[in-house]
N, CA, C and O atoms as a DFTB+ gen file, in Angstrom:
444 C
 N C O
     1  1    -101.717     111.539       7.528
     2  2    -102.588     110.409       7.749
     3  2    -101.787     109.122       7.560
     4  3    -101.057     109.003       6.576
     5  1    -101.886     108.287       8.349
     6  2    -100.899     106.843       7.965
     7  2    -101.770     106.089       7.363
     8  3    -102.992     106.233       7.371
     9  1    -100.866     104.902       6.590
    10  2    -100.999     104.289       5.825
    11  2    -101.733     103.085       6.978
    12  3    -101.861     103.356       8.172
    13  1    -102.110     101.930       6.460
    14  2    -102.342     100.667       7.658
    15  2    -102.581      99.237       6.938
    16  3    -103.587      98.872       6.330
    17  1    -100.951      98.274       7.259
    18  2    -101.100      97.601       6.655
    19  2    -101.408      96.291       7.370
    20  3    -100.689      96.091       8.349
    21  1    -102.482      95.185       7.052
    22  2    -103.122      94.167       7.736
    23  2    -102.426      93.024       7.583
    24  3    -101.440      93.656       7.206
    25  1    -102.118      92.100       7.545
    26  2    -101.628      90.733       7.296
    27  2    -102.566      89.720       7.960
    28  3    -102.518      89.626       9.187
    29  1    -103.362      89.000       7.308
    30  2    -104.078      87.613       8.075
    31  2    -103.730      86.655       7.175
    32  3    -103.634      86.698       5.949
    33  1    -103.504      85.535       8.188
    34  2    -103.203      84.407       8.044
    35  2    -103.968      83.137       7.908
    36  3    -105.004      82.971       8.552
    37  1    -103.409      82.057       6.938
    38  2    -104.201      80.833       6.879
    39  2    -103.337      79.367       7.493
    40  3    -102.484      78.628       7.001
    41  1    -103.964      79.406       8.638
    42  2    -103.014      77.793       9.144
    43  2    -103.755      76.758       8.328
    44  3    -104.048      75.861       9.119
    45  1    -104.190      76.464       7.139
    46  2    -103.704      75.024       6.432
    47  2    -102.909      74.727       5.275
    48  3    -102.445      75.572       4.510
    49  1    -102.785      73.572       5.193
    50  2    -101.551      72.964       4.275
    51  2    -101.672      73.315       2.767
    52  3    -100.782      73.520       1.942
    53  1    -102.958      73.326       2.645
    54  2    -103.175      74.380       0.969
    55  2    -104.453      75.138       0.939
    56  3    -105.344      75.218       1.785
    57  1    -104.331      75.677      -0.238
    58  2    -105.196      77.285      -0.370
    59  2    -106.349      76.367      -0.688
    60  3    -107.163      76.989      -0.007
    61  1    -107.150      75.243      -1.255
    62  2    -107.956      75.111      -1.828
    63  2    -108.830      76.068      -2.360
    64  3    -108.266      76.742      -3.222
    65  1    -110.223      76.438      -2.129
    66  2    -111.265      77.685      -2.370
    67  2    -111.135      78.430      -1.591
    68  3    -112.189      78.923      -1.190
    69  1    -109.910      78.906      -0.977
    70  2    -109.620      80.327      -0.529
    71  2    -109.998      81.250      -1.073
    72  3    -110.777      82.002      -0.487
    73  1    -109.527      81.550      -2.546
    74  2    -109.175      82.371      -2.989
    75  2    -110.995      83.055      -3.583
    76  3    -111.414      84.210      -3.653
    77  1    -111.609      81.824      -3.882
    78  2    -113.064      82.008      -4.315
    79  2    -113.579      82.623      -2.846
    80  3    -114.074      83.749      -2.896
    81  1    -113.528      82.208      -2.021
    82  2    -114.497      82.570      -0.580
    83  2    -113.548      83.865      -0.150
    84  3    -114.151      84.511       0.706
    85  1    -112.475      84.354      -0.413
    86  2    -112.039      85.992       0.103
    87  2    -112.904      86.781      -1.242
    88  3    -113.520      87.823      -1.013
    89  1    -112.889      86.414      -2.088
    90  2    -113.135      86.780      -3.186
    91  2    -114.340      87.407      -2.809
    92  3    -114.207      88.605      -2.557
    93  1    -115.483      86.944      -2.697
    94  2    -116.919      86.791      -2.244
    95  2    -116.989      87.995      -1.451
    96  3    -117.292      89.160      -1.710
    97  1    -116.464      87.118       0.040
    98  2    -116.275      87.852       1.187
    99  2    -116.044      89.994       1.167
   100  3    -116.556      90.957       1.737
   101  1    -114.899      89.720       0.065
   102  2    -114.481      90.647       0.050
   103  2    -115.065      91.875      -1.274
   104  3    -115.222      93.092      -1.176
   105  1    -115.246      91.078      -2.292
   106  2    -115.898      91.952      -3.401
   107  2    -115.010      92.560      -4.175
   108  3    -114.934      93.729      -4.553
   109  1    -114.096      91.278      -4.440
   110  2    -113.019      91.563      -5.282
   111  2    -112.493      90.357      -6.324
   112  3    -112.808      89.210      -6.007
   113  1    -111.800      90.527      -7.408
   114  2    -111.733      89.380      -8.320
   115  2    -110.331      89.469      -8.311
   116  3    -109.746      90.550      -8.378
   117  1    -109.910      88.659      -8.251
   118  2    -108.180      87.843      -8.178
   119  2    -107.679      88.165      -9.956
   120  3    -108.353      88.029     -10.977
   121  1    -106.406      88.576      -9.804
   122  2    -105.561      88.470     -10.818
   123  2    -104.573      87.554     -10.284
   124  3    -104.156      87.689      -9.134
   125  1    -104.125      86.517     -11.146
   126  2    -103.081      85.385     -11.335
   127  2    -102.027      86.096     -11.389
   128  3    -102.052      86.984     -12.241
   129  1    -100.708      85.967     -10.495
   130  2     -99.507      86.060     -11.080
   131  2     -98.045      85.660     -10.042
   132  3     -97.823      85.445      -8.851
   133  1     -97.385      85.714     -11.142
   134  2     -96.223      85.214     -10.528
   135  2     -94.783      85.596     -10.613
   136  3     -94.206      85.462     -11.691
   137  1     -94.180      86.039      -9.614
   138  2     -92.810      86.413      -9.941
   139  2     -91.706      85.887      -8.902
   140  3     -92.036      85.210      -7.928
   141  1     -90.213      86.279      -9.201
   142  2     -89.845      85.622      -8.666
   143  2     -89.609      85.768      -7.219
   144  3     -89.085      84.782      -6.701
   145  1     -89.903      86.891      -6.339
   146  2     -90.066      87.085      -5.251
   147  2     -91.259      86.314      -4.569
   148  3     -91.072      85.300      -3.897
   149  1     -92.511      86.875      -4.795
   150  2     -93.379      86.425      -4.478
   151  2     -93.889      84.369      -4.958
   152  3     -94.502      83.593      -4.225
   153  1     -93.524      84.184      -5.889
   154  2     -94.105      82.630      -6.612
   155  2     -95.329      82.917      -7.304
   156  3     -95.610      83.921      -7.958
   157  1     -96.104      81.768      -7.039
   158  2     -97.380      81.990      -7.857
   159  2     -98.284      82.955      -6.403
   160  3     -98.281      82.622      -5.218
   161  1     -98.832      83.925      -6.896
   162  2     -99.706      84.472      -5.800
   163  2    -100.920      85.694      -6.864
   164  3    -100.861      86.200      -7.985
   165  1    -101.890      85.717      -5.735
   166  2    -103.086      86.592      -6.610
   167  2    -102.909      87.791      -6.276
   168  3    -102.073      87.994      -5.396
   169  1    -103.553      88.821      -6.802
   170  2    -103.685      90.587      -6.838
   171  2    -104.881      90.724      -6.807
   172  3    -105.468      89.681      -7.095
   173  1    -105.714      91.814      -6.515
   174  2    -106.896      92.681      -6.098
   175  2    -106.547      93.887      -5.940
   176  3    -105.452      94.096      -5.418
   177  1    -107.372      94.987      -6.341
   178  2    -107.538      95.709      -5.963
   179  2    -108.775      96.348      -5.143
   180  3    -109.791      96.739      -5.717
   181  1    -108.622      96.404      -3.969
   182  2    -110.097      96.701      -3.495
   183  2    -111.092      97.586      -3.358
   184  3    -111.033      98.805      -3.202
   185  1    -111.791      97.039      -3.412
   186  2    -113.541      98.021      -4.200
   187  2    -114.205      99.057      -2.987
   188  3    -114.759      98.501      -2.038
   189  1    -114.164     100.112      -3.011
   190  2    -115.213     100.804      -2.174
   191  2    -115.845     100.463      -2.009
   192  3    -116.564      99.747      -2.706
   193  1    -115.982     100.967      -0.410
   194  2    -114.972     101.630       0.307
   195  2    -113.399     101.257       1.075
   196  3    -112.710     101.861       1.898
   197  1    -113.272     100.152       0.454
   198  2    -112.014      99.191       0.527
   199  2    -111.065      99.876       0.546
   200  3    -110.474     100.533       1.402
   201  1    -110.886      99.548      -1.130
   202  2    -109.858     100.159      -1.715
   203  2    -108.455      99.988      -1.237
   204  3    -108.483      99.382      -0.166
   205  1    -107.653     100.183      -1.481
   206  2    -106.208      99.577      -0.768
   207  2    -106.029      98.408      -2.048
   208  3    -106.842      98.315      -2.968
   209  1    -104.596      97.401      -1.887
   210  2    -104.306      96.421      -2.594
   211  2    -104.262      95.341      -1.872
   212  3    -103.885      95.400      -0.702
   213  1    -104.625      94.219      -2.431
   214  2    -104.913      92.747      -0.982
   215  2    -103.701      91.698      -2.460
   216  3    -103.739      91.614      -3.688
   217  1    -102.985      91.238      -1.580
   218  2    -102.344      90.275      -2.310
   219  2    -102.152      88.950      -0.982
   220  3    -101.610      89.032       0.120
   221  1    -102.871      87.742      -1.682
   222  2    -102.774      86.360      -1.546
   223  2    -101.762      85.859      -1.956
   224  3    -101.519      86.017      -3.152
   225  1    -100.847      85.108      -1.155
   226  2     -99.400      84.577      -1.384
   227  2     -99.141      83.573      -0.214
   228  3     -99.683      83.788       0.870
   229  1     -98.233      82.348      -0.414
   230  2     -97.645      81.466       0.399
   231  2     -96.726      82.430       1.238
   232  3     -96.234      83.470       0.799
   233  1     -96.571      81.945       2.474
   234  2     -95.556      82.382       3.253
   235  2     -94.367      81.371       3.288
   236  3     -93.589      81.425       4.240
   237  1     -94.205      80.522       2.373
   238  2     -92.835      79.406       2.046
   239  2     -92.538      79.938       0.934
   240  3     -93.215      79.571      -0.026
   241  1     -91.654      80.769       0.740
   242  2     -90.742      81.149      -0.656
   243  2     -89.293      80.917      -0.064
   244  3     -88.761      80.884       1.046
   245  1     -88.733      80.691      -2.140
   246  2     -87.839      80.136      -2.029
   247  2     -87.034      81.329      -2.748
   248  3     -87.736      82.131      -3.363
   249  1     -85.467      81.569      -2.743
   250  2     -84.371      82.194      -3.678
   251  2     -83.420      81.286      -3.394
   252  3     -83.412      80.305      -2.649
   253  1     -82.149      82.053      -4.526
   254  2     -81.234      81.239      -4.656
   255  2     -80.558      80.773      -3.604
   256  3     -79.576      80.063      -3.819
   257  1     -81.046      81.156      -1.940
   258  2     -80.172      80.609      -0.940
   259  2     -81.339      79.256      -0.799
   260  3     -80.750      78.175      -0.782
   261  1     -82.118      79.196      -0.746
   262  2     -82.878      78.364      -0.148
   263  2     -84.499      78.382       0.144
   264  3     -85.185      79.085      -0.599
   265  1     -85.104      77.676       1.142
   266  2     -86.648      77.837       1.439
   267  2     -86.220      79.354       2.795
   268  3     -85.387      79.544       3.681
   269  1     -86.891      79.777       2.448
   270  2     -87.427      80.963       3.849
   271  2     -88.793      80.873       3.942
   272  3     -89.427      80.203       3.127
   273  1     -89.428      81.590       5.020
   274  2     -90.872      82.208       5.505
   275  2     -90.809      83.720       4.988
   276  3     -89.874      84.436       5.346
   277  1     -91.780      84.181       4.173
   278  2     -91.857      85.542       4.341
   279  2     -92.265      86.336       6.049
   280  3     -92.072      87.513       6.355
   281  1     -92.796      85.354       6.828
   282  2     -93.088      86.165       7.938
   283  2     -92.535      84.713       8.825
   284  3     -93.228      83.696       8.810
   285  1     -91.447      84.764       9.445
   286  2     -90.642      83.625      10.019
   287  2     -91.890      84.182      11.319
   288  3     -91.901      83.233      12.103
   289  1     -92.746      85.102      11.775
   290  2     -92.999      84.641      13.507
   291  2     -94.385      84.183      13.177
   292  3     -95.273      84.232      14.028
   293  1     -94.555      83.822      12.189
   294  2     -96.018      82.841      11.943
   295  2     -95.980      81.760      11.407
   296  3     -96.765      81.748      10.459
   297  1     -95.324      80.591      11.565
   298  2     -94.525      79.540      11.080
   299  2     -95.948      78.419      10.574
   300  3     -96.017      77.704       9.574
   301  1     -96.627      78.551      11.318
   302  2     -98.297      77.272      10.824
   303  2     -98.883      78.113      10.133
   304  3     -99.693      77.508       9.431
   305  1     -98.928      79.470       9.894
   306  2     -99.333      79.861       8.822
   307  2     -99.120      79.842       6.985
   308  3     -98.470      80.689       6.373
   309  1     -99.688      78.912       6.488
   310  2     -98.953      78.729       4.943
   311  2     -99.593      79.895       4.328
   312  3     -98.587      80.602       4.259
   313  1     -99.975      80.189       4.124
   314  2    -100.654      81.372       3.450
   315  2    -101.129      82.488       4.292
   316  3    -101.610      82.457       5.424
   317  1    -100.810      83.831       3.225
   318  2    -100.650      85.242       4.083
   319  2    -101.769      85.956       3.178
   320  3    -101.775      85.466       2.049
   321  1    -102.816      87.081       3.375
   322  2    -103.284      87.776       2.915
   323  2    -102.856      89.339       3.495
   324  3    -103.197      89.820       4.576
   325  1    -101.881      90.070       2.287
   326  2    -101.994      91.288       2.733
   327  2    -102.835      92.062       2.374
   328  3    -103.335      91.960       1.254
   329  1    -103.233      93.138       3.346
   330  2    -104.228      94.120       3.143
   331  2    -103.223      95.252       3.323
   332  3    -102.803      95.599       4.427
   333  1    -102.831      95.856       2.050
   334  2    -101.944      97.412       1.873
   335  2    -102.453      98.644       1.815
   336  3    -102.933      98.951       0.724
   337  1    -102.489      99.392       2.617
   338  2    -102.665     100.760       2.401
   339  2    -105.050     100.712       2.135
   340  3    -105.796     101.195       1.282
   341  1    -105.189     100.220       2.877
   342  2    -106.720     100.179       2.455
   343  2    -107.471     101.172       3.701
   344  3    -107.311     101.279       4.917
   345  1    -108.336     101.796       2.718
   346  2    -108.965     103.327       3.477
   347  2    -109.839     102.433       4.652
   348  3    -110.086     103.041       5.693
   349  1    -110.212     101.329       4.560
   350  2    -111.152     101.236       5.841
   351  2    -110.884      99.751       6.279
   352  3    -111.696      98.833       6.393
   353  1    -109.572      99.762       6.487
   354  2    -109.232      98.001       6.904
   355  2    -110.281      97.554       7.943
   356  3    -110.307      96.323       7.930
   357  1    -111.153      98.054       8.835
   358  2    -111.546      97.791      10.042
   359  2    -112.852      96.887       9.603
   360  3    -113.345      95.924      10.191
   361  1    -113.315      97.634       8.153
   362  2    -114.596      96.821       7.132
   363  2    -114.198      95.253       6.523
   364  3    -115.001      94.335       6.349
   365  1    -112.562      95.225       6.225
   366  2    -112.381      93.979       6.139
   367  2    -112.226      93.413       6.813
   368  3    -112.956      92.425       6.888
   369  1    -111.160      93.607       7.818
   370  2    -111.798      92.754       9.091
   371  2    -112.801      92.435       9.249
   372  3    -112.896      91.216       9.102
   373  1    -114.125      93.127       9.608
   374  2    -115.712      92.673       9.109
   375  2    -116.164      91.777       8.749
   376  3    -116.951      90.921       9.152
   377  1    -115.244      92.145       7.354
   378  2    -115.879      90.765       6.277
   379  2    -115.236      89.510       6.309
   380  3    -115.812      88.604       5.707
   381  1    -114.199      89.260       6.861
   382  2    -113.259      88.296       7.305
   383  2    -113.699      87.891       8.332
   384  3    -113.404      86.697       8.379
   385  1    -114.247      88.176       9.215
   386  2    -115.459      87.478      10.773
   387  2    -116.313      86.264       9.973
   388  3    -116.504      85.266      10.667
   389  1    -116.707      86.233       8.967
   390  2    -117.531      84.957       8.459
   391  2    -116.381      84.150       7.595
   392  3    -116.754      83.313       6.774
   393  1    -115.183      84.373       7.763
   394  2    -113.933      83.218       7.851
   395  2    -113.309      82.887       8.978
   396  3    -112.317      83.592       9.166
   397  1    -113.469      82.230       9.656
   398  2    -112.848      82.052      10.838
   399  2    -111.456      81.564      10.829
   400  3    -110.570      81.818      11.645
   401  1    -111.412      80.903       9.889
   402  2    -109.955      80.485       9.155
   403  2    -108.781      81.279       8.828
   404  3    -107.660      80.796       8.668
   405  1    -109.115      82.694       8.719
   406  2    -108.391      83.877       8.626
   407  2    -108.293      84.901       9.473
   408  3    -109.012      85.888       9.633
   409  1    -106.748      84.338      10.298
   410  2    -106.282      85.516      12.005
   411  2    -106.127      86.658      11.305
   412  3    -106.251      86.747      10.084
   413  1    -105.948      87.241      11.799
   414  2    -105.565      88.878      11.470
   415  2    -103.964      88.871      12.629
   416  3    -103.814      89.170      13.813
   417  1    -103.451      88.605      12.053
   418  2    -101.456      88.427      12.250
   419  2    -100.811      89.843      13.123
   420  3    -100.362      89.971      14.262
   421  1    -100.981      90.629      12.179
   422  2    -100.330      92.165      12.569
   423  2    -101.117      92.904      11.688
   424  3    -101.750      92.579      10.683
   425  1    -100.917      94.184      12.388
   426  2    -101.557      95.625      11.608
   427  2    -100.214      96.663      12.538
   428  3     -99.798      96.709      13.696
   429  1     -99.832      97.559      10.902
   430  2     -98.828      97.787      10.940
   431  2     -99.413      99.416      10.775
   432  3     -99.909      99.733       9.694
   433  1     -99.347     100.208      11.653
   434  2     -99.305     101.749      10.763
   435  2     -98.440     102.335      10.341
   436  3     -97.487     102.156      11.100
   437  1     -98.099     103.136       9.324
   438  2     -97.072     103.834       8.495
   439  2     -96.628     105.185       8.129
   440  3     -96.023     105.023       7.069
   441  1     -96.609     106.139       8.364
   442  2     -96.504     107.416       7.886
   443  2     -96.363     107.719       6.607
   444  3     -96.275     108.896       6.257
């Protein structure tokens, strides 16, 4: 059975109440955190029939070479929501239709 991983995107300049309105949307509560790959970005785990891991993160990170994009072919996108390995991505998508603000980028299947 493959795995199926989602990526949607946010074209504005900051997260403001993003994170409250996926939250909602989705039926999941944000954990804070930060490392040095990722920066400051949130965690979820998602709730049945979800389930899967959704992590909220900037797509402008920086290392010791410099600024990069985590996803250089979505460049107006500042913010990325992944949807990892989730049993019924097709339901978040769903619930992401009453954000219009959030493309759905790529969906990746995996073995």
């Amino acid at each position: 059975m493959p795995f199926i991983y989602d990526v949607y995107g946010l074209a504005k300049p900051t997260l403001g109440n993003e994170p409250a309105l996926l939250a909602e949307a989705l039926g999941v509560t944000w954990e804070q955190r930060r490392s040095d790959y990722r920066g400051e970005y949130f965690q979820a785990q998602g709730p049945a029939p979800i389930g899967g891991r959704l992590v909220l993160q900037s797509n402008d990170l920086r290392d010791e070479t410099g600024e990069y994009l985590q996803l250089p072919d979505f460049p107006d996108h500042r913010f990325l929501l992944f949807v990892n390995k989730s049993q019924q991505p097709d339901e978040v998508r769903q619930r992401l239709a009453g954000l219009p603000q959030w493309a759905l980028l790529r969906r990746r299947e995996l073995d």
